[in-house]
DOMAR-469947 format. One record per residue: x, y, z of N, C-alpha, C in turn. Coordinates in steps of 0.1 Angstrom, whole numbers, padded with zeros to 4 digits, always signed. Example, Ala and Ser with C-alpha at 12.3 -4.5 7.8 and 13.67 -1.06 7.14 Angstrom:
<pts>
+0132-0057+0078+0123-0045+0078+0132-0033+0078;+0128-0022+0071+0137-0011+0071+0129+0000+0079;
</pts>
This chain:
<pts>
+0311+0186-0225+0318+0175-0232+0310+0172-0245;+0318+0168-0257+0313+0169-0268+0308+0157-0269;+0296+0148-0278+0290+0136-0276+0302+0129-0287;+0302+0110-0284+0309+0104-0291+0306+0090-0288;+0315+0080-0297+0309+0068-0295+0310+0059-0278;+0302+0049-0271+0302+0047-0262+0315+0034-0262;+0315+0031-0275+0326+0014-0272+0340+0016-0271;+0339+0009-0260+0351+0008-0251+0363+0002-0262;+0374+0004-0260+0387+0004-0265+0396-0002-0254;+0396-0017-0254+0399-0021-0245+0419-0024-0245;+0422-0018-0255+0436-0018-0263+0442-0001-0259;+0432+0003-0257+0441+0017-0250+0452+0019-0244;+0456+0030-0241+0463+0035-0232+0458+0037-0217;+0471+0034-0209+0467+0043-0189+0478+0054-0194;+0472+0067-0190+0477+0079-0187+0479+0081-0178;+0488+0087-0172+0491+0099-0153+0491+0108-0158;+0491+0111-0150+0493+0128-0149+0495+0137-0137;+0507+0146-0134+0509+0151-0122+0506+0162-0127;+0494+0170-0121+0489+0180-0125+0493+0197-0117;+0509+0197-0121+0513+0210-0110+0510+0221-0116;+0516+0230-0110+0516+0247-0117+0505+0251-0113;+0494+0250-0107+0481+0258-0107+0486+0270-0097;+0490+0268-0087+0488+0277-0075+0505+0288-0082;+0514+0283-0087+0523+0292-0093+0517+0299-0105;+0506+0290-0113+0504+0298-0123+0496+0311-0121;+0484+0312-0107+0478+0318-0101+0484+0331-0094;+0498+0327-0089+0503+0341-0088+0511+0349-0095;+0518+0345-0106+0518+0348-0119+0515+0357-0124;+0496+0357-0125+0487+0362-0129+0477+0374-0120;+0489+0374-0104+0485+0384-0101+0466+0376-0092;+0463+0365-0086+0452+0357-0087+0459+0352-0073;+0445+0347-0063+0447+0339-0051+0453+0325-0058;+0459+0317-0049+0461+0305-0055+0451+0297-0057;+0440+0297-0048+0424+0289-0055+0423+0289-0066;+0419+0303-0076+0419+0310-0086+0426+0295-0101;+0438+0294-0096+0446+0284-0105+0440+0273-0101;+0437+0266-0090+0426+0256-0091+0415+0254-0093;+0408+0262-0094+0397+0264-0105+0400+0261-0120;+0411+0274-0124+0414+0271-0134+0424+0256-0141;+0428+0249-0134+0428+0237-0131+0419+0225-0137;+0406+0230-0130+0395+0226-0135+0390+0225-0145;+0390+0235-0151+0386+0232-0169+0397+0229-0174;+0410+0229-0172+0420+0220-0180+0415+0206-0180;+0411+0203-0165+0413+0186-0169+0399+0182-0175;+0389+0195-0177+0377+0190-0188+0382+0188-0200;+0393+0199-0207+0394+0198-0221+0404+0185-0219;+0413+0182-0207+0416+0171-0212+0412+0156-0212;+0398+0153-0206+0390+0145-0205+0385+0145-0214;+0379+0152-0224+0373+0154-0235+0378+0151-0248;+0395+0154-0247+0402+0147-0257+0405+0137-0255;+0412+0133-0240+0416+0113-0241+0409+0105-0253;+0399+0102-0254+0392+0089-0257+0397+0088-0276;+0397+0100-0278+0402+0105-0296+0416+0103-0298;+0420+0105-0288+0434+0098-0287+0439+0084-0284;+0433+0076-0282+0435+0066-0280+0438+0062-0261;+0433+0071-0254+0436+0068-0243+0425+0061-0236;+0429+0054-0228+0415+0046-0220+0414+0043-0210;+0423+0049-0202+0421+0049-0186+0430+0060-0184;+0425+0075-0176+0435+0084-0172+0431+0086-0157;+0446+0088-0151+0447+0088-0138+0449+0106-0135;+0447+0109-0129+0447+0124-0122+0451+0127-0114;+0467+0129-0108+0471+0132-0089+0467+0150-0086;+0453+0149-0083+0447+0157-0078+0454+0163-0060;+0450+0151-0053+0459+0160-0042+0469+0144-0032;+0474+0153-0027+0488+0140-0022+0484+0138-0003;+0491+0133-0002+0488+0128+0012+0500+0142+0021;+0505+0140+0009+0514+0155+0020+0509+0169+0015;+0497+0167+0006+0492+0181+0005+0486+0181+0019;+0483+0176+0028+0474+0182+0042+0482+0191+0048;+0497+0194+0047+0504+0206+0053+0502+0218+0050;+0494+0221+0037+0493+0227+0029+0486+0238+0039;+0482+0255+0041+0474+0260+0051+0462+0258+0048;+0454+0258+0058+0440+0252+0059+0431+0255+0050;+0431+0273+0047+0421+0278+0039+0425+0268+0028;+0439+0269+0021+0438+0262+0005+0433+0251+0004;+0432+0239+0015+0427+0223+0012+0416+0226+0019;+0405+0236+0029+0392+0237+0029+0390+0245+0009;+0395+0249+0002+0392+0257-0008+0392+0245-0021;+0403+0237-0016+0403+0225-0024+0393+0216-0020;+0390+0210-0013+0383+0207-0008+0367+0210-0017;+0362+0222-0011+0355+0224-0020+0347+0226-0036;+0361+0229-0043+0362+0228-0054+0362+0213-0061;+0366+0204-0053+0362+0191-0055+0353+0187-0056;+0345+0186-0044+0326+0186-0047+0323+0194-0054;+0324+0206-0063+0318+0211-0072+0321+0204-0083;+0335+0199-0087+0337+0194-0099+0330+0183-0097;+0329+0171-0088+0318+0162-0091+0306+0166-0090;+0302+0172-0087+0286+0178-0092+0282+0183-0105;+0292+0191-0110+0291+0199-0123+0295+0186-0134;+0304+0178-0132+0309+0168-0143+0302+0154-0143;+0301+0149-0131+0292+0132-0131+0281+0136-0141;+0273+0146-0147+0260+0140-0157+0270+0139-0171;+0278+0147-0170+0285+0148-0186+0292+0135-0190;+0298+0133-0176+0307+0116-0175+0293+0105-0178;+0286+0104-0170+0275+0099-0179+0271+0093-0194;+0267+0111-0196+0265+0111-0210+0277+0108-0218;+0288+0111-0214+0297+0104-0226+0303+0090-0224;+0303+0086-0217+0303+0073-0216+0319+0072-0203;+0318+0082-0194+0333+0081-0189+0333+0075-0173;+0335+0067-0172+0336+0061-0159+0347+0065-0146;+0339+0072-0140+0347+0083-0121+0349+0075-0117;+0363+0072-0109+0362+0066-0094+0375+0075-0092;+0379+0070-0079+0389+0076-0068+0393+0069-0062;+0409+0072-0061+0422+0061-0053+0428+0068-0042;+0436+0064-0036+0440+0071-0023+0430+0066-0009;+0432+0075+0002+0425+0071+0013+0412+0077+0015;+0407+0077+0022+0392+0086+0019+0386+0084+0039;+0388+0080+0047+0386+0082+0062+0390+0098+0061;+0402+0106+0055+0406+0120+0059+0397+0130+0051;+0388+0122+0042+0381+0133+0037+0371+0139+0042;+0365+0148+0041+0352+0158+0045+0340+0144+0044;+0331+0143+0053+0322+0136+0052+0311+0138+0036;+0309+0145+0035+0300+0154+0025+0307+0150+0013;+0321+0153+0010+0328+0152-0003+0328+0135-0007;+0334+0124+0005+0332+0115+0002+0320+0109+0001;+0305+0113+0003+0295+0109-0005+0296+0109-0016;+0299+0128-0023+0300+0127-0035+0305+0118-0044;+0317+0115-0039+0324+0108-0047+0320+0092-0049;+0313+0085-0037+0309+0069-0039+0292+0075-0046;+0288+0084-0047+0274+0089-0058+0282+0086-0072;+0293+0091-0071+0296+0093-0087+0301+0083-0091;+0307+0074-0085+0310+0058-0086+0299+0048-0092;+0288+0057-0084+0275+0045-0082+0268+0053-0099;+0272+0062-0102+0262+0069-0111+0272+0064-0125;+0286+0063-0127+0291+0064-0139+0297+0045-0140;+0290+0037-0131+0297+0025-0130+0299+0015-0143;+0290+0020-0151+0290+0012-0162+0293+0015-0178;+0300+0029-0174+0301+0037-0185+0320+0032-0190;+0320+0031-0206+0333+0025-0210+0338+0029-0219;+0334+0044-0221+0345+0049-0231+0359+0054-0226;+0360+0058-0213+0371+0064-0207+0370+0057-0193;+0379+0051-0186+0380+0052-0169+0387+0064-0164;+0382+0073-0162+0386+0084-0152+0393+0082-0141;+0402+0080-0134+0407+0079-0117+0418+0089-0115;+0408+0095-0105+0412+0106-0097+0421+0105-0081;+0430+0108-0079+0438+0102-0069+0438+0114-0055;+0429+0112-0047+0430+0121-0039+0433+0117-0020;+0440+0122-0014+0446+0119-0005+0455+0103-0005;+0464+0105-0017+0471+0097-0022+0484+0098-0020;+0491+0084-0013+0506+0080-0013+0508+0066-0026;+0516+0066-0031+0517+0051-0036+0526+0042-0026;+0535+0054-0018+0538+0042-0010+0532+0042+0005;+0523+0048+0008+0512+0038+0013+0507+0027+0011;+0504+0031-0002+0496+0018-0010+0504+0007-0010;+0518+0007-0014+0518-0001-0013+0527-0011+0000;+0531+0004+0010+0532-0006+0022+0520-0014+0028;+0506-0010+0029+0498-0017+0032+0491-0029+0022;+0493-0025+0009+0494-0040-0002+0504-0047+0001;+0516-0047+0008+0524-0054+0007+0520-0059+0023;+0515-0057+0034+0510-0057+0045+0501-0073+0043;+0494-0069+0037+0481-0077+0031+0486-0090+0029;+0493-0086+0017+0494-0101+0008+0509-0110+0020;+0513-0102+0030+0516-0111+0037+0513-0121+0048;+0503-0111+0055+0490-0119+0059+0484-0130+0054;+0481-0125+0036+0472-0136+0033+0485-0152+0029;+0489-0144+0024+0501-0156+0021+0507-0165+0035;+0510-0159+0043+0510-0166+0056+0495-0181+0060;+0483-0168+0055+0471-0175+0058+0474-0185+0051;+0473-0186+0042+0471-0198+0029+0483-0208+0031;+0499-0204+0038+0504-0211+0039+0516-0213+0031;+0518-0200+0022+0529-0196+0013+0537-0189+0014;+0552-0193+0009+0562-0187+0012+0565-0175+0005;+0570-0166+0015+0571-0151+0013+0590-0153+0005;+0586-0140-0002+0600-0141-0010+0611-0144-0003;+0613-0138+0010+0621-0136+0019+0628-0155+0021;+0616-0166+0020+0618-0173+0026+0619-0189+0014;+0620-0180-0002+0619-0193-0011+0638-0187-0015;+0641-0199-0024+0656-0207-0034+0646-0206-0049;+0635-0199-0046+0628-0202-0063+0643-0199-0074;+0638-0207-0083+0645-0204-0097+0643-0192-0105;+0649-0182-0107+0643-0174-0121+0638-0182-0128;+0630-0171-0134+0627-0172-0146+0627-0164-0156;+0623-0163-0169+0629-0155-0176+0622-0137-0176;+0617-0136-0162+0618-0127-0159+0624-0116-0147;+0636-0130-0147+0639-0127-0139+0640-0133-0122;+0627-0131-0120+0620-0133-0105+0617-0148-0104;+0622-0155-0092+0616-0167-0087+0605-0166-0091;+0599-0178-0085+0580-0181-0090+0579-0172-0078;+0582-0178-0070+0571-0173-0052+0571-0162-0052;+0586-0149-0057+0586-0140-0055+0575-0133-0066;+0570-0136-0078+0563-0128-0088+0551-0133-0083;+0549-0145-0077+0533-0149-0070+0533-0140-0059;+0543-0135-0050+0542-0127-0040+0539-0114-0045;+0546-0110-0060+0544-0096-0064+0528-0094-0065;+0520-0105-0072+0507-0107-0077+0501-0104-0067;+0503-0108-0056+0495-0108-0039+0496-0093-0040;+0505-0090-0038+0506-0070-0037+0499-0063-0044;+0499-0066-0057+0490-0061-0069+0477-0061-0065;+0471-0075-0063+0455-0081-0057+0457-0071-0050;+0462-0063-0035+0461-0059-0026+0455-0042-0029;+0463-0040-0039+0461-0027-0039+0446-0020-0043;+0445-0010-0040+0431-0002-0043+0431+0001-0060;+0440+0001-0062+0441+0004-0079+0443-0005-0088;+0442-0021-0083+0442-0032-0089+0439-0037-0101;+0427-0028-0102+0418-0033-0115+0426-0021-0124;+0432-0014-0122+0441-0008-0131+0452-0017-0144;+0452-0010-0153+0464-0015-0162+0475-0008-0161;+0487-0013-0163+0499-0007-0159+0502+0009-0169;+0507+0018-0165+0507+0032-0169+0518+0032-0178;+0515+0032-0189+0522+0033-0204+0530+0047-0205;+0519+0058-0200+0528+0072-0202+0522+0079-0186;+0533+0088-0184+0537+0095-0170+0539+0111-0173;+0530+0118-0174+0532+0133-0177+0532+0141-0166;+0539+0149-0162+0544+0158-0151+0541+0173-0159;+0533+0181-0155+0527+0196-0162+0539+0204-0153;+0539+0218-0156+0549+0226-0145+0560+0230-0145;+0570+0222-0152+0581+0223-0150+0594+0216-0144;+0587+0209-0136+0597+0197-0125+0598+0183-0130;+0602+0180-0122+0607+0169-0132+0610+0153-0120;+0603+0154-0112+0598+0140-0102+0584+0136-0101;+0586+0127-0093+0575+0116-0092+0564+0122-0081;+0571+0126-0071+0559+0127-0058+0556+0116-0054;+0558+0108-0053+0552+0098-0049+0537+0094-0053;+0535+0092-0064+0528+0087-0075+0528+0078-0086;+0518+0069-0082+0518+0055-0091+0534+0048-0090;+0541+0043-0081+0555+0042-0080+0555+0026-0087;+0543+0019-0086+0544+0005-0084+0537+0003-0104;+0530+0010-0107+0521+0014-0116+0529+0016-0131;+0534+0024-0126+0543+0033-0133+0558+0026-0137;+0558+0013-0136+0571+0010-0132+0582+0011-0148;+0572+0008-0158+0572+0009-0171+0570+0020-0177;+0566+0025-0172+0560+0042-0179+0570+0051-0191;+0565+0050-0203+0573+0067-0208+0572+0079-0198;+0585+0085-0193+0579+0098-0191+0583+0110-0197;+0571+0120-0195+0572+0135-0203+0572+0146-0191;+0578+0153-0194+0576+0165-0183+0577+0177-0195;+0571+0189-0189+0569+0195-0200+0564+0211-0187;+0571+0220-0191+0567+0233-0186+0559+0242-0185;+0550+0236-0190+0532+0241-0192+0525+0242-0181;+0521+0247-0173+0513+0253-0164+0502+0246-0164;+0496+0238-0157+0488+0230-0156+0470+0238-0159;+0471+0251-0155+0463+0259-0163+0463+0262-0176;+0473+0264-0185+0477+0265-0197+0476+0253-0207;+0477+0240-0197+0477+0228-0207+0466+0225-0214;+0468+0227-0228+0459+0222-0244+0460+0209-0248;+0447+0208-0250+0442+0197-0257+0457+0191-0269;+0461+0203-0277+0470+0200-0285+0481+0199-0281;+0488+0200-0273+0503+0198-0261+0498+0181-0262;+0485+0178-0254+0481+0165-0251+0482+0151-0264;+0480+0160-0274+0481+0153-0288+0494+0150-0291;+0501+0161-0288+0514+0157-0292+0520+0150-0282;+0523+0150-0275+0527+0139-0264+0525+0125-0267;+0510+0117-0271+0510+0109-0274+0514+0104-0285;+0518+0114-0294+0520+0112-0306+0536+0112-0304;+0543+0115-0298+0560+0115-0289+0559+0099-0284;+0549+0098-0276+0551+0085-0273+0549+0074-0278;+0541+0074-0292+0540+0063-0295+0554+0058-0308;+0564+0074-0311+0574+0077-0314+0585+0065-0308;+0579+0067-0295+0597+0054-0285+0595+0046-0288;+0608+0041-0285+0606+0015-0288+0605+0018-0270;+0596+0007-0268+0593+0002-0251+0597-0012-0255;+0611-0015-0250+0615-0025-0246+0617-0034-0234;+0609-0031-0222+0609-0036-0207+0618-0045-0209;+0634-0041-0209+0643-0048-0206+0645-0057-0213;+0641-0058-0226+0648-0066-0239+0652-0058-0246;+0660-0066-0253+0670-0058-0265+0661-0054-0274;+0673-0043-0279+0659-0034-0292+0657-0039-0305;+0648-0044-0309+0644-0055-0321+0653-0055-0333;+0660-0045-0333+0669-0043-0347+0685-0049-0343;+0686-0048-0325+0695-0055-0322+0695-0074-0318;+0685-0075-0317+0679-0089-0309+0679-0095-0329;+0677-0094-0334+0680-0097-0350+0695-0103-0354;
</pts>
């Protein structure tokens, strides 16, 4: 990673990113499908290495899904591995450049060994603010947020507050009664990805053109791009232009478009 300044840009962008095509691009090329997840690998260096010049400031990564476990054993022991090498080989560089690792999803199903690595590199990059890195591995969003929504009814019960189900609130001009957007808040609190900002842009590499079940709640605003680039093949300059596409749209979250509201 090349060196750069460490101050945080707290006006950035949240990035996603569904990172497909490796194991197609792999056969392709005539290559085991590991092969593409390796090469995988150094994509999401060059594209960690650009975010921050771009104006991005927190990038999410769906590394592997909660329904990748059907996947046959060798590929997620192969993935698996190749995981703890990328935190090994990348936590000093994140470091040095100021990029702050963590990890969303569940982590009881991971390899004992891998989830060390990963609360080491938490504990090693915790104060670094040029970039938040978050990597989403053994991830549902709607897990997340059936069990954030679990939560905040518990706690709202605890405390004594009425669940949407059970207020006459008034809109407001967003719409949503009070209790129900104080209910939404409770869910939010709930989730593992809380300290998150909501995801501005939504890139899908590959060719397809769905969600997976990623960032559902996150994402709710998102531009999205999909684009048929091979998640091994994706350049730094594909990445440029994208943002530069997106800062192209009007984002009106459901108000009129400024030229019409006039």
């Amino acid at each position: 990673m090349k060196q750069r300044s460490k101050r945080p840009d707290s006006s950035g962008l949240h990035m996603a990113i569904i990172m497909d095509g490796n194991g197609r691009w792999a056969t392709s090329h005539g290559r085991p499908r590991l092969e593409g997840h390796r090469a995988g690998a150094d994509t999401v260096r060059r594209v960690v290495e650009a975010a921050p010049d771009l104006g991005l400031r927190m990038l999410t990564l769906y590394a592997f899904s909660s329904d990748n476990w059907a996947r046959p054993a060798k590929e997620v022991r192969g993935l698996m591995m190749l995981l703890g090498e990328y935190i090994r080989l990348e936590t000093p560089n994140c470091l040095r450049d100021g990029v702050r690792l963590s990890f969303i999803g569940r982590r009881d199903r991971i390899p004992g060994t891998l989830r060390d690595a990963m609360a080491g590199a938490e504990r090693a990059t915790a104060t670094c603010t040029t970039l938040d890195l978050r990597i989403a591995l053994d991830y549902s969003s709607r897990d997340v947020l059936a069990r954030a929504a679990a939560a905040a009814v518990t706690n709202a019960h605890g405390n004594g507050a009425v669940t949407p189900e059970g207020t006459n609130g008034t809109p407001g001009a967003n719409g949503h009664g009070d209790a129900g957007e104080a209910f939404a808040e409770r869910i939010a609190a709930a989730m593992h990805s809380s300290s998150a900002t909501p995801v501005d842009l939504l890139l899908r590499t590959g060719g397809e053109q769905r969600l997976s079940d990623f960032m559902l709640w996150e994402a709710a605003y998102a531009e999205l791009f999909f684009t048929p680039t091979m998640w091994p093949d994706f350049q730094a300059a594909e990445l440029a232009e994208i943002v530069t596409a997106f800062h192209g749209r009007e984002r009106r979250f459901g108000r009129l478009p400024d030229r019409a509201a006039s």
